[in-house]
Kinemage of the C-alpha trace (Angstrom):
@kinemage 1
@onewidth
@group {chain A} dominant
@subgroup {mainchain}
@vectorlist {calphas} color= white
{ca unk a 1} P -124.311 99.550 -84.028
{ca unk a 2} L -125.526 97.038 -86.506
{ca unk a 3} L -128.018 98.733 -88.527
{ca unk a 4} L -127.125 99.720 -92.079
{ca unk a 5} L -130.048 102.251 -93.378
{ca unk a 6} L -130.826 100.467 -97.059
{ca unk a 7} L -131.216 103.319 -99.909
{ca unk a 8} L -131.994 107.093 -99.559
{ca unk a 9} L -132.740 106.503 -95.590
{ca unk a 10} L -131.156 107.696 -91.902
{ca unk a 11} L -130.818 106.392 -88.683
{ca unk a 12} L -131.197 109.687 -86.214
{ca unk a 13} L -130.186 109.999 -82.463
{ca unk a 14} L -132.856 112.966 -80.642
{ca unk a 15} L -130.611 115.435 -79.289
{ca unk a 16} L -132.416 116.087 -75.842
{ca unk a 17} L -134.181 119.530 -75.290
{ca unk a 18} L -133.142 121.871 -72.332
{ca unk a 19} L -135.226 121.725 -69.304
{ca unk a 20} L -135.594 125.453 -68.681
{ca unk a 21} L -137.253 127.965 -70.803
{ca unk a 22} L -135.406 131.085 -71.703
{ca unk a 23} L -136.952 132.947 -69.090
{ca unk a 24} L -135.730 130.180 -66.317
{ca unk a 25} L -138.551 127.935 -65.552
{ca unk a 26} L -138.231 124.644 -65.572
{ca unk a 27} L -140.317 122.239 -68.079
{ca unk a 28} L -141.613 118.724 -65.970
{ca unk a 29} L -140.862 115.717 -67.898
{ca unk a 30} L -144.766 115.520 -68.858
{ca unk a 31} L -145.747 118.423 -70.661
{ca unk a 32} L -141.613 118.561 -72.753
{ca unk a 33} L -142.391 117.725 -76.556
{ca unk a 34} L -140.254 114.892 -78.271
{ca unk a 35} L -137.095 117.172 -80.037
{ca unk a 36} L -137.477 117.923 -83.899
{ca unk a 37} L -133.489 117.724 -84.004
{ca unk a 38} L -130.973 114.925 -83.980
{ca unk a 39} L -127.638 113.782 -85.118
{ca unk a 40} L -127.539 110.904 -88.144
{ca unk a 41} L -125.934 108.369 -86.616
{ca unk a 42} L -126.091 105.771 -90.084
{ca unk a 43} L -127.168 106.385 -93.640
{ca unk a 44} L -127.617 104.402 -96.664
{ca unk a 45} L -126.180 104.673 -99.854
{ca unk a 46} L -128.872 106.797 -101.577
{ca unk a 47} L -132.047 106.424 -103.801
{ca unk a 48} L -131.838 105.121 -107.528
{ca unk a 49} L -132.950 106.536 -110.635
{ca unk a 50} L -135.250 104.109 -112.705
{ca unk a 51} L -132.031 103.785 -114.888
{ca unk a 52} L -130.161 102.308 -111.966
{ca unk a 53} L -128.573 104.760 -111.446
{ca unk a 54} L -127.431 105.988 -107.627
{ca unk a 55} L -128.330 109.666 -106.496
{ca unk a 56} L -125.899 110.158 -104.011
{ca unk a 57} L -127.249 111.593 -100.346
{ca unk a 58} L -127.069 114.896 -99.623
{ca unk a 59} L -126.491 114.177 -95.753
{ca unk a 60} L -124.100 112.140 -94.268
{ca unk a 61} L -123.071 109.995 -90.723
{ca unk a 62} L -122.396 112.802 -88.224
{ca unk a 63} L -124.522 116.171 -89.442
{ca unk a 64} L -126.858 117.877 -87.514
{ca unk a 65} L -130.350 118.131 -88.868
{ca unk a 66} L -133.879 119.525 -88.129
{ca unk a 67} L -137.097 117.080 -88.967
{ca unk a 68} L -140.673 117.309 -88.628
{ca unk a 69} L -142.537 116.697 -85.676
{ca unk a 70} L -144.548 113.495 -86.934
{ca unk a 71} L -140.927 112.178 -88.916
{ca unk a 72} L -139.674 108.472 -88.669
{ca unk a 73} L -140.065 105.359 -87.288
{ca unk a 74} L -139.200 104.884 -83.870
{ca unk a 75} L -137.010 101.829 -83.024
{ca unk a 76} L -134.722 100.468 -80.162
{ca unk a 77} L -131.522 99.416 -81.270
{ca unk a 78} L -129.495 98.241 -78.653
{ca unk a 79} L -131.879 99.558 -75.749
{ca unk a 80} L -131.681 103.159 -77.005
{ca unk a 81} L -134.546 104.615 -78.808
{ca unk a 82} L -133.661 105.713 -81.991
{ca unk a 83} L -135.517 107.307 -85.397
{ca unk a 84} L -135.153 106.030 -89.088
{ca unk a 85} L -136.458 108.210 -91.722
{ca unk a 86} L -136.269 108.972 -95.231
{ca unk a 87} L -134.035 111.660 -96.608
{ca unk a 88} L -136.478 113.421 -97.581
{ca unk a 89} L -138.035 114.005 -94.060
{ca unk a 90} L -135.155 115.842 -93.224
{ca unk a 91} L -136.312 119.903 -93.012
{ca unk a 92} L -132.585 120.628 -93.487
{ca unk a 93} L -128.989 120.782 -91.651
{ca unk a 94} L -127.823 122.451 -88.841
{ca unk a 95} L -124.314 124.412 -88.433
C-alpha cells in the first residue's frame, strides 16, 4: 500500500457484515447497510498544537474500531475500496 495518512488521519478497511440475521434469515445484497466497523490499515503521525507541537494518536495500524455511519471518504487504492477519516470520526475501539 502506498498511502501514508498525513496528520491526525486513518486509512480504514470495512470489515464485511454477516449475511444472516440472528434469527437465520438471510440479508440480499440490496437492502445490507455499508458496516460502521473496520480495521486501520495506515495512520498518520497525529495533529499539532498551534505551538508545533505533535499530539500523538490515540489509535494505531492494526486496531479495531467502530465509526459513524456517514464517516470518511471513500477511495480505491489499489482496486479495493477503502475509507480515510479523521481521528476524530472514530466512535471508539473494539477488543
Amino acid at each position: 500500500m502506498a498511502l501514508k495518512p498525513l496528520h491526525d488521519r486513518v486509512l480504514v478497511r470495512r470489515v464485511e457484515s454477516d449475511e444472516k440475521t440472528s434469527g437465520g434469515l438471510i440479508i440480499p445484497e440490496s437492502a445490507k447497510e455499508k458496516p460502521a466497523e473496520g480495521v486501520i490499515v495506515a495512520a498518520g503521525e497525529g495533529a499539532r498544537k498551534d505551538s508545533g507541537e505533535l499530539i500523538a494518536m490515540s489509535v494505531s495500524e492494526g486496531d479495531k474500531i467502530l465509526f459513524g455511519k456517514w464517516s470518511g471518504t471513500e477511495v480505491t487504492i489499489d482496486g479495493e475500496e477503502l475509507l480515510i477519516m479523521k481521528e476524530s470520526d472514530i466512535l471508539g475501539t473494539l477488543s
